[in-house]
TORDREN-836598 format. One record per residue: x, y, z of N, C-alpha, C in turn. Coordinates in steps of 0.2 Angstrom, whole numbers, plus 5000, padded with zeros to 4 digits. Layout:
N
XYZXYZXYZ
...
END
This chain:
300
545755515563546355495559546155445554
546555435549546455415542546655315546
546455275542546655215543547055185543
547555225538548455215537548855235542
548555275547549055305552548955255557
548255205561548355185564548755095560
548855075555549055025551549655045552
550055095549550755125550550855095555
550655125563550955105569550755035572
550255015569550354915571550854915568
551154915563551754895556552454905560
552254965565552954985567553054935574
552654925575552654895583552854825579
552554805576552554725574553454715572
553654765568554254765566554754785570
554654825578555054825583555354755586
554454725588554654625588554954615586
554854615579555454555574556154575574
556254635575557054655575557254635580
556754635587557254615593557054525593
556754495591557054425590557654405586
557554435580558054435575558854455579
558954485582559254535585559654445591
559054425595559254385600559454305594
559054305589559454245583560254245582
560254325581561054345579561654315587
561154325591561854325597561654235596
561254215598561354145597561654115593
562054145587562554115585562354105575
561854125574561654115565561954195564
562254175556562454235551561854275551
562154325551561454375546561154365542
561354325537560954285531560454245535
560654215541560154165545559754185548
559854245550559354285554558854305548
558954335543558554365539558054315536
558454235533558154185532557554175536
557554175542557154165544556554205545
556654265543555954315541555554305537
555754255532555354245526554954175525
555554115529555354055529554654035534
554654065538554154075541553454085541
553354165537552954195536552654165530
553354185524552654155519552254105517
552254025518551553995520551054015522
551154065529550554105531550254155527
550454175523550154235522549854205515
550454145513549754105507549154075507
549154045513548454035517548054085517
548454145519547754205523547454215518
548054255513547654275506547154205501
547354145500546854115498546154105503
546254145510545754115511545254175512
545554245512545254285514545054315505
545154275499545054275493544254235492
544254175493543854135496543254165499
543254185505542854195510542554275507
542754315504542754365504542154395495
542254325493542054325487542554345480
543254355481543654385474543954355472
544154345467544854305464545254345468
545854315464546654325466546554375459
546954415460546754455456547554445450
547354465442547954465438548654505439
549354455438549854485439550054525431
550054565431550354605423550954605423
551354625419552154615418552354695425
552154725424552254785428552054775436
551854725434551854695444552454655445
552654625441553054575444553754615443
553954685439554554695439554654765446
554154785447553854825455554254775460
553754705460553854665466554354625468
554654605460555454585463555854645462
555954685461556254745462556054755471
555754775474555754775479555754705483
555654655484555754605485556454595488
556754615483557954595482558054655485
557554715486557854775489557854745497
557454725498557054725506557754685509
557654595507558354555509558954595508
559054645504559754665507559754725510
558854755512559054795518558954765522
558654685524558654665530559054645535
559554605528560354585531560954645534
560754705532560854775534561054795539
560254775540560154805548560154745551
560054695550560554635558561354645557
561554645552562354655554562454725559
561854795557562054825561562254815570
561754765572561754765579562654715582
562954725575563654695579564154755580
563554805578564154885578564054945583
563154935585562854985589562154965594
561954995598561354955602560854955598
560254905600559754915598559154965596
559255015600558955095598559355115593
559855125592560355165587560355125580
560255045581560255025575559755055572
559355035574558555045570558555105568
558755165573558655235570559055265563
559655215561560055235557559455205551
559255145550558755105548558255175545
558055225550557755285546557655335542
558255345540558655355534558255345526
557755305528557455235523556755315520
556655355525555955415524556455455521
557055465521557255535517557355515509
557655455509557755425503557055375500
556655385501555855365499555555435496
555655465499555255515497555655525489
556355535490556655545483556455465476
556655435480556255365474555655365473
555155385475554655395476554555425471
554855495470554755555465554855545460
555555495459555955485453555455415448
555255375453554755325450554055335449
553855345457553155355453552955425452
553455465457553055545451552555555457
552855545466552455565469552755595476
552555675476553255725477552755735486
553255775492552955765498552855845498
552255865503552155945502552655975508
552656045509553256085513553056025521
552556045523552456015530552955935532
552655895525553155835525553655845525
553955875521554655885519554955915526
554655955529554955985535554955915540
554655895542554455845546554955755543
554955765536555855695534556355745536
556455825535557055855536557455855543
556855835551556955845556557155765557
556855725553557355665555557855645552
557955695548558755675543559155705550
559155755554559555785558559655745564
559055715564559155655573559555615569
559555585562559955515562560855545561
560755615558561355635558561855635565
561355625570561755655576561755575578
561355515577561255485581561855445577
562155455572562555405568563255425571
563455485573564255485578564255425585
564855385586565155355587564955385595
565055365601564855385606565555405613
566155375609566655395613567255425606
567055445602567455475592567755515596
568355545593568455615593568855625585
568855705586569055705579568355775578
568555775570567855815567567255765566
566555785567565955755566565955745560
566055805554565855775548566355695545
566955675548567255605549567055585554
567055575559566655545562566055485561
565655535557565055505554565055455552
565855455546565655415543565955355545
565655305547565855225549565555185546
565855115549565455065544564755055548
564655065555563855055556563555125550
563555195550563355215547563255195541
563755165537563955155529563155105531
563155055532562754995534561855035535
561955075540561355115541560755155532
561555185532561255215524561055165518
561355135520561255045514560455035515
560555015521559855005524559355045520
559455115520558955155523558655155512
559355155509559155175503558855085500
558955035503558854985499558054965502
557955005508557054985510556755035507
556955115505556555155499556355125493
556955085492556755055485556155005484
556354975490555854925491555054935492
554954985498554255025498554055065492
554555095488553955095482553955045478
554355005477554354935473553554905474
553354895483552954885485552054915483
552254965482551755025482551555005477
551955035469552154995460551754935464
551954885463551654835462550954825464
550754825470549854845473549454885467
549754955464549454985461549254955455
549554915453549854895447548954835446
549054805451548554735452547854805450
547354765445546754795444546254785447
546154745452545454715453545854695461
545354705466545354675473545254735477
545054735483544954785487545854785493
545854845496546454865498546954775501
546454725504546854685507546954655504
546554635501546754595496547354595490
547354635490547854665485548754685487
548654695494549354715497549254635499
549154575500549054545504549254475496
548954505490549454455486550254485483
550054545486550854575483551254545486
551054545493551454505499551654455498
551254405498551254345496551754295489
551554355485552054335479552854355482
552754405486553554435485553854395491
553654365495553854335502554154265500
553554225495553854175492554354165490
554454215484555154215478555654235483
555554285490556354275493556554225497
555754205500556154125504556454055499
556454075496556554035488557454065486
557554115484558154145485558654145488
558454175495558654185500559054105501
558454055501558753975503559153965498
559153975491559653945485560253975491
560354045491560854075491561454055497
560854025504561354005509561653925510
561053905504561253825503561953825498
562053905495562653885491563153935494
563153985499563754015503563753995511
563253985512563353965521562753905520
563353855521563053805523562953795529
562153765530562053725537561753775540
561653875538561053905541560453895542
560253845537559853825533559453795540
559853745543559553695548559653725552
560153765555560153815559559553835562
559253885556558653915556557953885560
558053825556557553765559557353755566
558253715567558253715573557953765581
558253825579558153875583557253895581
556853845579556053855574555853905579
555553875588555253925593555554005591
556054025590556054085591555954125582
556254075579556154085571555554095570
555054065573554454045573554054125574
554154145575553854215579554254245577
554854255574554954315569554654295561
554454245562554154245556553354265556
552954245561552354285563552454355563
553054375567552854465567553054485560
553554465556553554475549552854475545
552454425547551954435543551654485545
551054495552550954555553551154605552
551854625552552154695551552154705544
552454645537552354665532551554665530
551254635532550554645528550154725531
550454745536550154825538550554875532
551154855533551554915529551254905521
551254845519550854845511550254875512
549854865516549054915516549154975519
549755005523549855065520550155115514
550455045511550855075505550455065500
549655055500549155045494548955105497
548455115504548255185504548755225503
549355255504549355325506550255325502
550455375502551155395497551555355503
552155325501552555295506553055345508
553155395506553655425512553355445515
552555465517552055495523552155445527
551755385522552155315528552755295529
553255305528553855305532554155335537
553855405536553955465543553455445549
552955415547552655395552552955345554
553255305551553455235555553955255560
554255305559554755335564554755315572
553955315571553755295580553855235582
554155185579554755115580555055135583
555455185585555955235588555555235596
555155235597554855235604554855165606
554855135603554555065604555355025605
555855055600556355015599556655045608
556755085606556855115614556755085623
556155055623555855015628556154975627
556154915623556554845619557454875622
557554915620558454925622558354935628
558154955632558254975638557954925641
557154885642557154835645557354755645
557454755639557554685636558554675635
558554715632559254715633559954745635
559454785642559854835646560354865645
560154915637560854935634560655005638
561255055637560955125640561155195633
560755235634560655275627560955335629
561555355626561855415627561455495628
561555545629561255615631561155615624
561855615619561755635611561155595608
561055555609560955475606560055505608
559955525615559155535618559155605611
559555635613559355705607559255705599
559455665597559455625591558755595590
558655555595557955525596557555585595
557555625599557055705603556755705595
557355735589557255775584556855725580
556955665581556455605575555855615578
555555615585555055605587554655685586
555055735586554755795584554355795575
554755755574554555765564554055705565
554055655570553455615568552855665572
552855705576552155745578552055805573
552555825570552455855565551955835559
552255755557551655725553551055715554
551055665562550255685564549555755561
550355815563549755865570549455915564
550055905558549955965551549755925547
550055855543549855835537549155815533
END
């Protein structure tokens, strides 16, 4: 297999972690914005280290920012924080497996931005393989005790929230991609590794403006709760520095369809950690996501 496929799935797993600490921040009592805040406050320091040092050690400068990287990088950047407040609001509406799965929504809307921006299209096999999980999230987005028609049904505010998600992390992953390509000089880590860097910074900088002027006192919240912040800030940095060196290899909706295998991971996490239980419909929904990720494997 290609390099990207095993990075994909560190990516996925590292961001299973962070969503279930994130997840346990929210019940402890921080906003959304608090939870999120703390994904970035964390991490970026570290990743400005890494990269200076793996700059350093490696022999390469930091390689130049052209105007066409920094409008990629905060373009995706303000995508990301408002998919990521997204999906923590979600888990006030659905378990932990159903959140995340409406979260994947994010492969069928990549591929189209992807097309629209960079002009980089998915062949039949892919396509068939985001089609199969557009059908798991359709099924996994009805309510668990609804009645009525499905096509109503469907639509709720976790859903609403779900689709938010999924179209504001499309943006963001190619935002990410755009920008990596954009950088002229540096080998793949290096490069997804200043992308990161730059873009981790400008939202832990935002992000803080933001709650120091609507939610006061998250701010220290955050802090205070450091041990567990602390580790969503480490899995953030692992997770996003995988998913930036797969968004510099390979088209991001391939990598997005493959992250689907979060879904296996998120699953374990629901079921052992916070003994939610996952309906017949809900398993079946899952079935058809995990069918389009062996899809991608076993044909792409």
């Amino acid at each position: 297999m290609e390099a990207w496929v095993f990075i994909t799935v560190a990516a996925a797993l590292a961001q299973t972690f962070r969503f279930m600490l994130q997840k346990q921040l929210k019940l402890a009592g921080l906003s959304t914005g608090g939870a999120t805040f703390a994904r970035f406050v964390f991490s970026a320091p570290l990743v400005v280290i890494l990269v200076w040092c793996y700059s350093g050690v490696s022999g390469q400068g930091i390689p130049s920012m052209p105007g066409r990287f920094w409008v990629f990088a905060m373009a995706g950047g303000a995508a990301q924080i408002l998919a990521t407040m997204c999906v923590v609001a979600i888990f006030s509406h659905r378990n932990f497996a159903v959140g995340i799965t409406f979260k994947k929504t994010e492969v069928v809307m990549t591929a189209i931005v992807s097309f629209l921006i960079l002009g980089e299209g998915v062949g039949l096999v892919g396509g068939a393989a985001i089609g199969l999980g557009l059908a798991g999230v359709l099924l996994l987005s009805d309510q668990p005790a609804s009645t009525g028609r499905f096509a109503t049904r469907i639509f709720n505010r976790a859903a609403g929230l779900g689709l938010a998600s999924g179209m504001f992390f499309a943006v963001s992953a190619v935002g990410y991609r755009g920008a990596s390509l954009a950088l002229e000089s540096g080998d793949t880590a290096l490069r997804a590794g200043t992308t990161l860097a730059v873009v981790t910074s400008c939202q832990t900088l935002a992000l803080a403006a933001w709650l120091a002027w609507h939610e006061r006192g998250q701010i220290t919240q955050v802090f205070c709760a450091w041990r567990v912040a602390g580790l969503v800030g480490l899995a953030s940095m692992i997770g996003s520095f995988c998913w930036f060196s797969a968004f510099t290899l390979q088209n991001v909706a391939y990598v997005n369809a493959l992250g689907q295998i979060e879904l296996i991971f998120s699953i374990a996490v629901s079921m052992l950690f916070f003994h939610e239980k996952i309906s017949r419909r809900e398993y079946g929904g899952i079935a058809l996501l995990t069918l389009g990720i062996l899809v991608l494997i076993l044909f792409l």
